[in-house]
Residue frames relative to the residue before (quaternion, step in Angstrom):
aa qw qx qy qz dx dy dz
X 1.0000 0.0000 0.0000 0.0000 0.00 0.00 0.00
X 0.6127 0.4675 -0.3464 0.5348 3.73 0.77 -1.24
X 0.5462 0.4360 -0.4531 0.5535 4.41 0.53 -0.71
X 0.6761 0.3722 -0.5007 0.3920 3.98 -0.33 -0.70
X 0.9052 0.2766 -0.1968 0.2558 3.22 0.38 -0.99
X 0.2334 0.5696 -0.5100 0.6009 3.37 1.55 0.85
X 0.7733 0.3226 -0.2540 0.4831 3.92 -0.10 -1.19
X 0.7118 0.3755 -0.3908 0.4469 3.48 0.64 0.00
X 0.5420 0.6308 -0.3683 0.4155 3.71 1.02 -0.30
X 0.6557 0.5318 -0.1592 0.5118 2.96 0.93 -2.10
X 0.7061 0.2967 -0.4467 0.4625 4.00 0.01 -0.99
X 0.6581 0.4961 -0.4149 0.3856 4.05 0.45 -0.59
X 0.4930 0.7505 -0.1367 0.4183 3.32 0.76 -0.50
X 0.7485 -0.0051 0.0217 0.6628 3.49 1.11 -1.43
X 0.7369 0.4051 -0.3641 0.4003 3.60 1.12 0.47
X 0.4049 0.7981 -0.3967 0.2044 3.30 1.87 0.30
X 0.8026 0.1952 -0.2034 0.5258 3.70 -0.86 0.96
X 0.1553 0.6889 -0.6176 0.3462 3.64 1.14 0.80
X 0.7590 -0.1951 0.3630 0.5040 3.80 -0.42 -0.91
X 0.4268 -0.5751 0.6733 0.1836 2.78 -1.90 -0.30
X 0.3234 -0.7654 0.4323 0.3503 3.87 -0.36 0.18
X 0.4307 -0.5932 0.5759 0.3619 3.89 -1.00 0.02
X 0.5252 -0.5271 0.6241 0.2382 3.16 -1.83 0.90
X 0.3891 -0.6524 0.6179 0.2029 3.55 -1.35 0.66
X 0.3062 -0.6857 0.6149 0.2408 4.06 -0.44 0.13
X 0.3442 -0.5975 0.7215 0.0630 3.55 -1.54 0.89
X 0.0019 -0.6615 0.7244 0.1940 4.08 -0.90 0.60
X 0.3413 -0.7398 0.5788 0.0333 3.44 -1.32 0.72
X 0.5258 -0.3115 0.5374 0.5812 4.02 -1.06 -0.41
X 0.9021 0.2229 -0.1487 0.3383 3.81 -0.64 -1.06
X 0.7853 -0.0359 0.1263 0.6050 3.76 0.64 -1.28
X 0.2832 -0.7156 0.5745 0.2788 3.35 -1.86 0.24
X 0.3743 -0.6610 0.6127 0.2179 3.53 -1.38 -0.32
X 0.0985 0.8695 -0.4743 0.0964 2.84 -0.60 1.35
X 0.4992 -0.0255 -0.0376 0.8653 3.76 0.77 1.46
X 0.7090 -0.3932 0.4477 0.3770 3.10 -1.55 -0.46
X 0.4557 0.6299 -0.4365 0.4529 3.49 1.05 1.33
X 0.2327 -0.7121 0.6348 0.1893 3.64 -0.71 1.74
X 0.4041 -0.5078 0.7484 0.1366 3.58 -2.03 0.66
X 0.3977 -0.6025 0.6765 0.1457 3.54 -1.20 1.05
X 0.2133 -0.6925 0.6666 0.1747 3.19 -0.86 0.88
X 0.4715 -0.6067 0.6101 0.1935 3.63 -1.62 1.16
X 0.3163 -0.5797 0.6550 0.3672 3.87 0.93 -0.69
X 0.6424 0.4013 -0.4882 0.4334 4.05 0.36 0.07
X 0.2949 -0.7683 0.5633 0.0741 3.16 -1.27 1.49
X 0.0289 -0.7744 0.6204 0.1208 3.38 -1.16 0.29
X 0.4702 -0.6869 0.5035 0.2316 4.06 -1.29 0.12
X 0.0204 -0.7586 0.6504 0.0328 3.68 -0.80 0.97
X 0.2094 -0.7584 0.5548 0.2704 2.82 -1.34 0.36
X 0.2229 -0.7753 0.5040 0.3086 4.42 -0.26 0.88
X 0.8180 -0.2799 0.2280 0.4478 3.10 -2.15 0.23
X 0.8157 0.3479 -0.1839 0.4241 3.62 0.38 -1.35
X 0.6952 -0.5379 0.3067 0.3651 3.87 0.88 1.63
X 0.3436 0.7566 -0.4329 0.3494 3.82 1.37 0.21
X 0.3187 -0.6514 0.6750 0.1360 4.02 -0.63 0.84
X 0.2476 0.6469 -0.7191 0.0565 4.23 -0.24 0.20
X 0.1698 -0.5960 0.7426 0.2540 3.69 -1.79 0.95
X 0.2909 -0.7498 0.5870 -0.0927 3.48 -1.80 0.87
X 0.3750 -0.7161 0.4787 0.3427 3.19 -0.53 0.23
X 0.4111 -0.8448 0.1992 0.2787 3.21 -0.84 0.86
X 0.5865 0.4792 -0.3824 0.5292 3.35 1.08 0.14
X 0.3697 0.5557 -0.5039 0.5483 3.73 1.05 0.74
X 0.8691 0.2379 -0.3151 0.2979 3.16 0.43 -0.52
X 0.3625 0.7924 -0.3280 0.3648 2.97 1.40 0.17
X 0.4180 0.4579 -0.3512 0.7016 3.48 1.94 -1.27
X 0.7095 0.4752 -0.5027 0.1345 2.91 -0.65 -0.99
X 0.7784 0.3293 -0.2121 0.4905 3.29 0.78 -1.35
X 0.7406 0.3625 -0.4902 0.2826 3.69 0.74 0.57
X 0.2559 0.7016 -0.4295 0.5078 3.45 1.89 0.47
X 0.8119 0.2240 -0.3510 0.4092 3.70 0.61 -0.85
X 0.5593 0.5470 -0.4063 0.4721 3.97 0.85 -0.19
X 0.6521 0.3697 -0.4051 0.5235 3.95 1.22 0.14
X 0.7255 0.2787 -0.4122 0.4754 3.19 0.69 0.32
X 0.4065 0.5648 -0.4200 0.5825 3.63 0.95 0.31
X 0.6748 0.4167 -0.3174 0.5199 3.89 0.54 -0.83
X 0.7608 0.5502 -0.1724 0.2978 3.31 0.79 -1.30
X 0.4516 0.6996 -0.0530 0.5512 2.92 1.83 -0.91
X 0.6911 0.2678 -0.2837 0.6083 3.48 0.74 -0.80
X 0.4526 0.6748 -0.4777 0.3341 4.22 1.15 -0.48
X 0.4543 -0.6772 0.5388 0.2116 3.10 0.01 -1.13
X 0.1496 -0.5745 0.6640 0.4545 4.07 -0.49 -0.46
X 0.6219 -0.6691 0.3760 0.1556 3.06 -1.55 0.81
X 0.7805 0.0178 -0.0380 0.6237 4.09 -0.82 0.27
X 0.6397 0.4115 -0.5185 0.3907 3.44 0.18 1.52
X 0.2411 -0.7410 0.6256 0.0377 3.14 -1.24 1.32
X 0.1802 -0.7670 0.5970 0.1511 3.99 0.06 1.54
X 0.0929 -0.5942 0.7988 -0.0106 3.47 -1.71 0.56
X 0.2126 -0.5255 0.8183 0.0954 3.20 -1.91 0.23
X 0.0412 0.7100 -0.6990 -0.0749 3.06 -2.25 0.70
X 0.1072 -0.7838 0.5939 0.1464 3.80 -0.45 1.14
X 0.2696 -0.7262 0.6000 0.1999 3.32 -1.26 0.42
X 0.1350 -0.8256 0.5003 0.2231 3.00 0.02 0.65
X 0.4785 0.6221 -0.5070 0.3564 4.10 0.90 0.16
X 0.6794 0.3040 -0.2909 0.6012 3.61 1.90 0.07
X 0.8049 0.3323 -0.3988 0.2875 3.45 0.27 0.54
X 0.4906 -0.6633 0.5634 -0.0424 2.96 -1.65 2.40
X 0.3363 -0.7790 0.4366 0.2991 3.68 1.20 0.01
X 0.1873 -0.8143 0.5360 -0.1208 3.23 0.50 1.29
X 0.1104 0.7473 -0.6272 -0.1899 3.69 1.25 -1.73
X 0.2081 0.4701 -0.8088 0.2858 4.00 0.01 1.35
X 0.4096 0.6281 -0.5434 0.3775 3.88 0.24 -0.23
X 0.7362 0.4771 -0.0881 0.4718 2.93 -0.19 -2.03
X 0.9124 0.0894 -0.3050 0.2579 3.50 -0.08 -0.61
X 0.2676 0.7885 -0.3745 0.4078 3.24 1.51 0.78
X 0.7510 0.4522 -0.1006 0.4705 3.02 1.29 -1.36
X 0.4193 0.6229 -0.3825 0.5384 3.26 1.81 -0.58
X 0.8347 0.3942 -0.1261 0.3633 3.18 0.03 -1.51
X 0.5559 0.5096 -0.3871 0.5306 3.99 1.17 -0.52
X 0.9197 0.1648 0.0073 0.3564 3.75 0.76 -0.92
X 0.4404 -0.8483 0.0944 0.2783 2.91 1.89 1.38
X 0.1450 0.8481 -0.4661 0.2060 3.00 1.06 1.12
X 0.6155 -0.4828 0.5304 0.3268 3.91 -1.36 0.65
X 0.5242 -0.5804 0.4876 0.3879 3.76 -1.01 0.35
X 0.7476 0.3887 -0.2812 0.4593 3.71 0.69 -0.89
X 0.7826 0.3806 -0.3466 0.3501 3.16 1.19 0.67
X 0.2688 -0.8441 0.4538 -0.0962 3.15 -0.42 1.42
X 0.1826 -0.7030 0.6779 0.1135 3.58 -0.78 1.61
X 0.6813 0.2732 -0.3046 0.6070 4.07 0.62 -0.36
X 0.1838 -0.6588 0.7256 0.0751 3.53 -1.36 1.18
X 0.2414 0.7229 -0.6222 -0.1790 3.32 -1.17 0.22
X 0.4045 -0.6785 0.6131 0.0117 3.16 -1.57 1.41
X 0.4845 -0.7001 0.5178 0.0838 2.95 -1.91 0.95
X 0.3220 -0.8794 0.3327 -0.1109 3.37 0.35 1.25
X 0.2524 0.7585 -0.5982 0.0556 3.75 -0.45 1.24
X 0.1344 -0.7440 0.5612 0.3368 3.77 -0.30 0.45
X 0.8508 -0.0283 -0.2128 0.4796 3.59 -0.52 0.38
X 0.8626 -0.3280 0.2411 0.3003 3.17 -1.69 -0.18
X 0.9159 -0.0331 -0.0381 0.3982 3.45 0.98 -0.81
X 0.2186 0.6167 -0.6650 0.3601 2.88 1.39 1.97
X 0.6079 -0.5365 0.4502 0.3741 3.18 -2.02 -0.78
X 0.4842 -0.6727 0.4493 0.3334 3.41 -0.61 0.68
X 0.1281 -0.8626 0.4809 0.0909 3.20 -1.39 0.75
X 0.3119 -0.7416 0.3751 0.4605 4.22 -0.11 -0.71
X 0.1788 -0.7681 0.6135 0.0404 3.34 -1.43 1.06
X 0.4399 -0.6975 0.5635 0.0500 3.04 -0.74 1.67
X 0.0110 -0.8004 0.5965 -0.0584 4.24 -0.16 1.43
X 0.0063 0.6897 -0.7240 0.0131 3.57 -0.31 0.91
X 0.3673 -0.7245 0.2775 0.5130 3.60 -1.18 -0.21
X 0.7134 -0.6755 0.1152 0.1466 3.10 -1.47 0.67
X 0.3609 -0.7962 0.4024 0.2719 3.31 2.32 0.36
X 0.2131 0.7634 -0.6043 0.0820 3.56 0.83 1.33
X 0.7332 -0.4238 0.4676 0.2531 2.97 -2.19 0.57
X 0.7604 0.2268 0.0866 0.6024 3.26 0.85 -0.67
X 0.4211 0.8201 -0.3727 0.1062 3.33 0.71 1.06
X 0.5808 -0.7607 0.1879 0.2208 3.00 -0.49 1.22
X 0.4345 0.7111 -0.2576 0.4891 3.11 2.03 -0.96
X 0.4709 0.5944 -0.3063 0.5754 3.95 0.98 -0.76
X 0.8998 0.2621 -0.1361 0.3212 3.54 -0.69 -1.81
X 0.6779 0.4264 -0.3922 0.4526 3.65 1.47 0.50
X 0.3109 0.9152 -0.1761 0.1865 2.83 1.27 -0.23
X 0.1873 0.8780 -0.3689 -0.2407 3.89 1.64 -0.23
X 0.7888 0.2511 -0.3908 0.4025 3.59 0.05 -0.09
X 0.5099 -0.6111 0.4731 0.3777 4.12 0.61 0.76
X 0.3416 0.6214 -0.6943 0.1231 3.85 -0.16 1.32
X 0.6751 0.5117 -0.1918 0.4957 3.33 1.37 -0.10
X 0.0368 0.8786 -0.4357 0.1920 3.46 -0.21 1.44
X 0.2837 -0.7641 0.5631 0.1365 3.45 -0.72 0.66
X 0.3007 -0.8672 0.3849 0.0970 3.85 -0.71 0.99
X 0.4510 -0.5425 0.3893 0.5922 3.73 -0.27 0.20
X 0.7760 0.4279 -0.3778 0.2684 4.05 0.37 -0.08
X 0.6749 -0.5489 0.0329 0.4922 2.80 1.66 0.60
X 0.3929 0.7817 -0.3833 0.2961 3.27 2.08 -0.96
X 0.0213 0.5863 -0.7744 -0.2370 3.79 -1.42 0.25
X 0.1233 -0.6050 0.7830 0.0756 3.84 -1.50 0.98
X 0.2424 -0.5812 0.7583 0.1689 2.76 -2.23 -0.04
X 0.4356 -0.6291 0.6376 0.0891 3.26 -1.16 1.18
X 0.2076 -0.7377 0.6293 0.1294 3.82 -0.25 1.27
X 0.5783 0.4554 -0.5272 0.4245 3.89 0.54 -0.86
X 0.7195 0.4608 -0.2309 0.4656 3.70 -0.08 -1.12
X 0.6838 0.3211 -0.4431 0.4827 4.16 0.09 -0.36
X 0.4310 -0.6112 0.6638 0.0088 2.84 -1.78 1.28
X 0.0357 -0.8494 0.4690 0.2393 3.52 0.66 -0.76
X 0.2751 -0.7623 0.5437 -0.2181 2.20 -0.46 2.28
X 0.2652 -0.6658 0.6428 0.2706 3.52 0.93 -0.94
X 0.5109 0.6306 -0.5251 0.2561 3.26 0.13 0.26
X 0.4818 0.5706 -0.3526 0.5639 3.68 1.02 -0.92
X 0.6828 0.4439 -0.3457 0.4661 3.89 -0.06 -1.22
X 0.6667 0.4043 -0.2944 0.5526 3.84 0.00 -0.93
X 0.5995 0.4574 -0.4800 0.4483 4.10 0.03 -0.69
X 0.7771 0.5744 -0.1422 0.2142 3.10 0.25 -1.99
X 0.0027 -0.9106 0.4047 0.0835 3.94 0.99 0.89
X 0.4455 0.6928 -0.3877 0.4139 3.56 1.51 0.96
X 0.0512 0.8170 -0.3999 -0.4123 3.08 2.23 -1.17
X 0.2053 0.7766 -0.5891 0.0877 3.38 0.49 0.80
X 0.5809 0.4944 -0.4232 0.4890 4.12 1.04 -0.25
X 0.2215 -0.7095 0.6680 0.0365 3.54 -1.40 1.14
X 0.4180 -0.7104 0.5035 0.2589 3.92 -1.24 1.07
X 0.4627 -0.6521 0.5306 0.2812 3.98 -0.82 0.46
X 0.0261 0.8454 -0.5294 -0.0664 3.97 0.61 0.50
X 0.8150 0.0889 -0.0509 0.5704 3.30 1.49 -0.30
X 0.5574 -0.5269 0.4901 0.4141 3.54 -1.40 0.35
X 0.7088 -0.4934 0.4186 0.2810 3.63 -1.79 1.00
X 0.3470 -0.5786 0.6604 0.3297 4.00 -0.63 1.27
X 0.7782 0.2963 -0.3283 0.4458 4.16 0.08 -0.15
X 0.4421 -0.6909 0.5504 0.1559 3.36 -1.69 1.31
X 0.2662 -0.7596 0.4995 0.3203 3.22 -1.05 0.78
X 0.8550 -0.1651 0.2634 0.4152 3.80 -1.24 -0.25
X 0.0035 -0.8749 0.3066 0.3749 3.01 -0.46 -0.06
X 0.3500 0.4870 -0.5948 0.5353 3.26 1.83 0.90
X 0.4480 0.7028 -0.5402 0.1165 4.10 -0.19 0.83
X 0.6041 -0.6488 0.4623 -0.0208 3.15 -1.18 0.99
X 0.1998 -0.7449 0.5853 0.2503 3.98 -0.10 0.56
X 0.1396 0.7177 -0.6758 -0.0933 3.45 -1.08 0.58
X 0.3137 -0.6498 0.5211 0.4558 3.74 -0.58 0.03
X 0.5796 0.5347 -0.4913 0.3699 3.87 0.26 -0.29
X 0.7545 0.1360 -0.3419 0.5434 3.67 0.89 0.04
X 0.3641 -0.7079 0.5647 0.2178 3.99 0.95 -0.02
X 0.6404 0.3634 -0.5753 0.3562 3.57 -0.32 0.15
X 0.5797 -0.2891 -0.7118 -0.2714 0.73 -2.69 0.40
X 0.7304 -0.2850 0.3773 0.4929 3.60 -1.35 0.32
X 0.0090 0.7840 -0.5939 -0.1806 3.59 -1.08 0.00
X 0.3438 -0.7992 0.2943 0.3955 3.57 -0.01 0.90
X 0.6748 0.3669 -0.4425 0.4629 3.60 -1.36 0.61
X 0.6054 0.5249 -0.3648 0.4743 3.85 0.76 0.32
X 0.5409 -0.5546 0.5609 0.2917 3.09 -1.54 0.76
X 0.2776 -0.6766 0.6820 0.0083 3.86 -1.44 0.58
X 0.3716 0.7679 -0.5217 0.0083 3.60 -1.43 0.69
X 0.5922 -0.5781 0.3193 0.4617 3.44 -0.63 0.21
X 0.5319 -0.7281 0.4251 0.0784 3.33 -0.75 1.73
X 0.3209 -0.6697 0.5799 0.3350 3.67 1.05 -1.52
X 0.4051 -0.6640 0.5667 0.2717 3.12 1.47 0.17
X 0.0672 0.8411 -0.5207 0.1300 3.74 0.54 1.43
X 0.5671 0.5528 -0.3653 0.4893 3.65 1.66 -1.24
X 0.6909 0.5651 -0.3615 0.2695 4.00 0.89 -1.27
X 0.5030 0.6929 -0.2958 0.4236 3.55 2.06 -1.09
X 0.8299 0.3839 -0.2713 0.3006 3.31 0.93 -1.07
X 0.6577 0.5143 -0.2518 0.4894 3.15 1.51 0.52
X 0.4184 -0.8109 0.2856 0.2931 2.93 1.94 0.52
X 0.3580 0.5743 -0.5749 0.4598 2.97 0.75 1.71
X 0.4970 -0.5901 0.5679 0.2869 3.96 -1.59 0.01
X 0.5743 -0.7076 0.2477 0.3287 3.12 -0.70 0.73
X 0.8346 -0.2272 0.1878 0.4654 3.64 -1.77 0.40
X 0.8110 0.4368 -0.2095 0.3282 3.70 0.63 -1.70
X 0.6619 0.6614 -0.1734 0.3072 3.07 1.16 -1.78
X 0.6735 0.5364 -0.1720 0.4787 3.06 1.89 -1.01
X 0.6741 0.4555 -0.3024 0.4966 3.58 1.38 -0.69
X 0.5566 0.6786 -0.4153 0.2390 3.50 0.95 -0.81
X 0.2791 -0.8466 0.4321 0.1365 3.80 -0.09 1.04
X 0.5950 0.5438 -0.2265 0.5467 3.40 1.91 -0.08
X 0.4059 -0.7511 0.4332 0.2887 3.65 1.17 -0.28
X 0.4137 0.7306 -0.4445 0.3122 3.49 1.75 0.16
X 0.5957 0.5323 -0.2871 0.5285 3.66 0.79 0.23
X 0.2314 0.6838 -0.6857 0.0926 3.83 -0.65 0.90
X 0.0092 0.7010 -0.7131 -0.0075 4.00 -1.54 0.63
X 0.0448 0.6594 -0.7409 0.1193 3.33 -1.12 1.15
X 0.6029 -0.4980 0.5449 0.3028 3.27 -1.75 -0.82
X 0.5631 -0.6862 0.4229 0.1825 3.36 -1.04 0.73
X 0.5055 0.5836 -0.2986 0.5611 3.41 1.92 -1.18
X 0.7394 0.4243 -0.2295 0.4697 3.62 0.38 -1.05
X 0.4605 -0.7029 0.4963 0.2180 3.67 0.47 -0.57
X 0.6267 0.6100 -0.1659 0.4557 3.23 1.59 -0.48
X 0.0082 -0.6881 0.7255 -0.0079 3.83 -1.32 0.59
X 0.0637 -0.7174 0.6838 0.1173 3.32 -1.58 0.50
X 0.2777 -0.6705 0.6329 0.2696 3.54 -1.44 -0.26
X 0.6994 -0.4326 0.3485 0.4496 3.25 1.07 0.07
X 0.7325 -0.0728 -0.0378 0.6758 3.92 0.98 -0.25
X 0.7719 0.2617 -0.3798 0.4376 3.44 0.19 0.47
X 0.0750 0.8403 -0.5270 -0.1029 4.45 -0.66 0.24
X 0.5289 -0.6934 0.4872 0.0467 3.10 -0.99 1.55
X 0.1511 -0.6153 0.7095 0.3086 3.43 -1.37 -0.18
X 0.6960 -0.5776 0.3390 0.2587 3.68 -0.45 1.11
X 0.8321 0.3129 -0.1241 0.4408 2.74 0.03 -1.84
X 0.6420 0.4727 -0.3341 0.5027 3.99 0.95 -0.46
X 0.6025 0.4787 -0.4389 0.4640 3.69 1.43 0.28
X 0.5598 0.6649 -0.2415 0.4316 3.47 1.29 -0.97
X 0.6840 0.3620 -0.1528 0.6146 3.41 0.93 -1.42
X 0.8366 0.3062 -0.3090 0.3330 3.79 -0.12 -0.58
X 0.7195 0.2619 -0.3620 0.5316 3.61 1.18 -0.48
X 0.5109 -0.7035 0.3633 0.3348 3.71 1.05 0.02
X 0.0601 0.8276 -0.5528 0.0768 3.44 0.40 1.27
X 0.2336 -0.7729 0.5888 -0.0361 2.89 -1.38 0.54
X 0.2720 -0.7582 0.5657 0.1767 3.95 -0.83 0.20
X 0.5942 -0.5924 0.4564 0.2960 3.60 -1.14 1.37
X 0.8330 -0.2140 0.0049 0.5101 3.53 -1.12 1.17
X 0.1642 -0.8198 0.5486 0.0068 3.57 0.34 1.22
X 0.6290 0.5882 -0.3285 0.3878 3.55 1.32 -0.96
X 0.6681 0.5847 -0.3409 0.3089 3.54 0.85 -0.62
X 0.5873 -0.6548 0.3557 0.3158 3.31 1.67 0.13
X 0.6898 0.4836 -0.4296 0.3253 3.90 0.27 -0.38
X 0.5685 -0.7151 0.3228 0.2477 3.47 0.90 0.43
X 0.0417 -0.8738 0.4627 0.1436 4.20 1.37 0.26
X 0.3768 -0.6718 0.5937 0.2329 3.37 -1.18 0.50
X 0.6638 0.3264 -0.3763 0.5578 3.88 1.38 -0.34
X 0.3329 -0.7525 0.5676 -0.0274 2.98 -2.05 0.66
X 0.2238 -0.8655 0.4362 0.1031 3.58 -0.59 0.71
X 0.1898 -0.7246 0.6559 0.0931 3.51 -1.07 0.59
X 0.5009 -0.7270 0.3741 0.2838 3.20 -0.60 1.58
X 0.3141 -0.7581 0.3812 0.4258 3.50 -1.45 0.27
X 0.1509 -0.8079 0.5566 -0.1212 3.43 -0.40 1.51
X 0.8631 0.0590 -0.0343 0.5004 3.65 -0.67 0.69
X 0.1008 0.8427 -0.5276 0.0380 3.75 1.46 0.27
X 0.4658 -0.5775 0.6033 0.2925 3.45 -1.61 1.11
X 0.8664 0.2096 -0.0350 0.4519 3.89 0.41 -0.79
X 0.6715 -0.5546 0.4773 0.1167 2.80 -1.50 1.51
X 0.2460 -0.8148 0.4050 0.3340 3.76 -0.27 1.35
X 0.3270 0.7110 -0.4159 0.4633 3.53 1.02 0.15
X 0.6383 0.4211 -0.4466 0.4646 4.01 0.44 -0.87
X 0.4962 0.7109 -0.3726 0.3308 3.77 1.33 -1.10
X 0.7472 0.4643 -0.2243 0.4192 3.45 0.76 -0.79
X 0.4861 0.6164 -0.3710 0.4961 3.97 1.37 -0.63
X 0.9275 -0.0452 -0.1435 0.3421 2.74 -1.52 1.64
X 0.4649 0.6311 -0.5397 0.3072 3.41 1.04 0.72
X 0.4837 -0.4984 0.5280 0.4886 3.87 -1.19 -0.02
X 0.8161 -0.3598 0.4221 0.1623 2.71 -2.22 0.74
X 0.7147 0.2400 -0.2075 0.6233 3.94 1.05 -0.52
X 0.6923 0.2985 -0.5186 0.4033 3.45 0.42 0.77
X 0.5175 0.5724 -0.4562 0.4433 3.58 1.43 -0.66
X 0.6086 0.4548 -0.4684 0.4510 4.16 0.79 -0.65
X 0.5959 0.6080 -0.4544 0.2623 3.65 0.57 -0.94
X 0.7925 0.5190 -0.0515 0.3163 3.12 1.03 -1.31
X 0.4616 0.8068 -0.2047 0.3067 2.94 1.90 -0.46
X 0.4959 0.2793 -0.2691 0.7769 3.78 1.98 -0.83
X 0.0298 0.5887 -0.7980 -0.1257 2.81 -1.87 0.97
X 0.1390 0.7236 -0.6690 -0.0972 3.98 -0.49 -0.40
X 0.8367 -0.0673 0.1972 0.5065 3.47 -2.05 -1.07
X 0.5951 -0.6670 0.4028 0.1969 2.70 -1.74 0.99
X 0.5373 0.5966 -0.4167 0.4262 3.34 1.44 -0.39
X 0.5928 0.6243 -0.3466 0.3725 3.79 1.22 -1.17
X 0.7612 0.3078 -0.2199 0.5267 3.64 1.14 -0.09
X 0.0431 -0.7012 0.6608 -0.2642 3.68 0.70 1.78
């Protein structure tokens, strides 16, 4: 009880006055709601057809909100929350690969099990160290490259640092995936085994549902910021190996513990994945130094197709 309410203090604390979240709208037989706004109903009906092959009649100026409720939050979405610059820091001297990360994020953004917007990889840099796990979400560069290939701008980089993808707008091209030398972007090959709502709402800051032929990536959990929450992972991680704050502040949390960045960076020596390649990462690492867990526990109770995955470890470069 005393940990909830440390992790609840602490995230309120360094996420207070982030934003505010948007209301989602409901279309009905007669009228919609939108925020805490009623829609006159004309009494003129019209037919839609939804994602899941559904026939629904509506009124027709409902939908009309409807469809400008989702292009403000598409617009809004590409804004940003103001004067903040999000980062991540993993330590990796605390992650035992648990993957509560991983399936948080599955499960926040109705993703397939075999599909995976956080990767984490087994890691040796040289021949005769010990191998450890790195948690790769993507990495929301400054200078991403995924962005500048992009040809029809679904992929965008915000003044808070966020890169999204706009699913209405991607063609899948595959371009973004080839730019992106983290592979941190994942193709849609299929629609989501889970229905959404069916008063839902596209936003790109949460991206669901998947839509098939589109490109996928980890968001930061941009929709959770605007409600002044921490993201999907940071919150499941059961090790605390996961902190995200803001660069403007100086500040990171894990949820029960908050840092001053820059005295983490400088005293445990952080660093940024292939720094050399130039795209500038918004996530950080803390070497794994003094680790709480044995990389062996990493392997307990996984299935049979991740225990093979894991089975080569070698140089760190062999695992781009």
């Amino acid at each position: 009880m005393a940990d909830n309410k440390r992790s609840e203090n602490s995230r309120r604390r360094f996420l207070k006055n982030i934003g505010t979240g948007l209301g989602a709208i409901s279309v009905g037989g007669a009228a919609a709601v939108a925020g805490n706004k009623m829609i006159d109903s004309s009494g003129e009906k019209v037919r839609v057809l939804t994602a899941e092959g559904k026939v629904l009649e509506v009124d027709k100026d409902a939908l009309k909100e409807l469809k400008k409720e989702t292009n403000e939050k598409r617009e809004s979405a590409r804004e940003g929350i103001p004067n903040r610059k999000f980062i991540m820091v993993i330590d990796l001297a605390k992650c035992a690969n648990a993957r509560k990360c991983i399936e948080a994020c599955q499960e926040g953004h109705m993703l397939p099990k075999d599909h995976e917007w956080i990767k984490l990889y087994s890691i040796q840099d040289a021949e005769h160290t010990a191998p450890y796990w790195l948690p790769r979400p993507c990495f929301h560069c400054d200078n991403p490259l995924c962005v500048s290939v992009c040809p029809v701008g679904a992929t965008y980089k915000r003044d808070d640092g966020i890169v999204l993808v706009d699913s209405k707008r991607c063609i899948g091209c595959k371009f973004c995936m080839t730019g992106c030398p983290y592979s941190a972007r994942s193709f849609h090959w299929k629609d989501p085994e889970v229905e959404a709502p069916e008063d839902h709402v596209y936003d790109p800051e949460l991206n669901t549902p998947p839509v098939e032929g589109t490109v996928g990536k980890c968001v930061f959990c941009a929709d959770k910021l605007r409600n002044n929450e921490l993201p999907r992972c940071v919150q499941a991680c059961p090790m605390g190996a996961l902190y995200f704050g803001d660069l403007v502040e100086d500040a990171i949390t894990n949820g029960v513990e908050t840092l001053r960045f820059s005295e983490t960076m400088e005293q445990k020596h952080g660093y940024r994945y292939l720094e050399e390649l130039g795209t500038h990462p918004s996530v950080y690492y803390l070497p794994p130094v003094n680790r709480l867990f044995d990389y062996e526990s990493g392997l307990d109770g996984l299935s049979d197709q991740n225990r093979e995955r894991y089975k080569k470890t070698g140089p760190r470069d062999a695992k781009r």
